[in-house]
C-alpha positions in Angstrom: -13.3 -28.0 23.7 -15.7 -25.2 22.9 -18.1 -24.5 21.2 -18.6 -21.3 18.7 -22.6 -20.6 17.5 -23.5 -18.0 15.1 -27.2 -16.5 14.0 -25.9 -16.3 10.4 -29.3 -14.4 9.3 -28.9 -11.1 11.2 -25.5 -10.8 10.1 -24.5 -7.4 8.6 -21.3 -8.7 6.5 -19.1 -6.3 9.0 -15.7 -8.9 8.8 -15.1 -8.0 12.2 -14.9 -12.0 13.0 -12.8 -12.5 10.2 -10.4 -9.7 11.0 -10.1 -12.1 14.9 -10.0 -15.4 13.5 -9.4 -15.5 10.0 -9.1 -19.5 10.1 -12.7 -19.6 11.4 -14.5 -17.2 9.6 -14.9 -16.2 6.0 -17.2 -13.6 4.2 -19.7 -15.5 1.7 -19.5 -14.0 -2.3 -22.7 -14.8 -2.5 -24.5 -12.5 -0.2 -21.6 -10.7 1.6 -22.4 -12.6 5.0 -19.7 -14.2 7.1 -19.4 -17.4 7.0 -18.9 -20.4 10.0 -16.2 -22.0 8.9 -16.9 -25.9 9.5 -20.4 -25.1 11.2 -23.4 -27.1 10.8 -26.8 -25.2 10.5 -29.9 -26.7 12.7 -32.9 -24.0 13.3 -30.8 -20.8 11.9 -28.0 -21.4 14.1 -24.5 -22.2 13.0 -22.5 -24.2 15.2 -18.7 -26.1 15.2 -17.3 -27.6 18.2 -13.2 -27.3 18.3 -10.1 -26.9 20.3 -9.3 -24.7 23.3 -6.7 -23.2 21.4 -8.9 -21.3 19.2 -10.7 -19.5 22.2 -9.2 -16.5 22.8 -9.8 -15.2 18.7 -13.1 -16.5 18.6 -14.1 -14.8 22.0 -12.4 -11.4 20.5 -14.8 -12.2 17.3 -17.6 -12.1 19.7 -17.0 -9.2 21.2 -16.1 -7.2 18.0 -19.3 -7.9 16.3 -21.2 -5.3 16.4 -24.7 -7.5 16.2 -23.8 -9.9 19.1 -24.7 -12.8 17.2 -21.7 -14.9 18.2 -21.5 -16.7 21.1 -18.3 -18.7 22.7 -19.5 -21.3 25.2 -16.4 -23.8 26.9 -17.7 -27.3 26.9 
């Protein structure tokens, strides 16, 4: 399992982490931000907890962003 956490208010919208894991990440119409997909906000942190399988996008997503607001932790 890991675990993907994302500081969804200094994101710049860039779609880097969609463009890596489309299943995981979306942009937001509303205010052009991308969007956890299944995360659960606590404190201005999004997290989700999911399969090993998704690791290697979701580290790629982290390292493409150009904020460093992603983080891919293994559980």
């Amino acid at each position: 399992m890991i675990r993907i956490i994302q500081q969804r208010a200094k994101c710049i919208g860039c779609n880097a982490c969609v463009e890596a894991a489309f299943y995981r990440w979306r942009v937001s119409r509303k205010d052009g931000k991308c969007t956890l997909v299944g995360g659960v906000e606590k404190k201005g942190f999004f997290q989700v907890v999911v399969d090993d399988h998704e690791y290697e996008e979701n580290v790629r997503a982290a390292v493409n962003c150009p904020v460093k607001i992603i983080q891919v932790l293994k559980m």
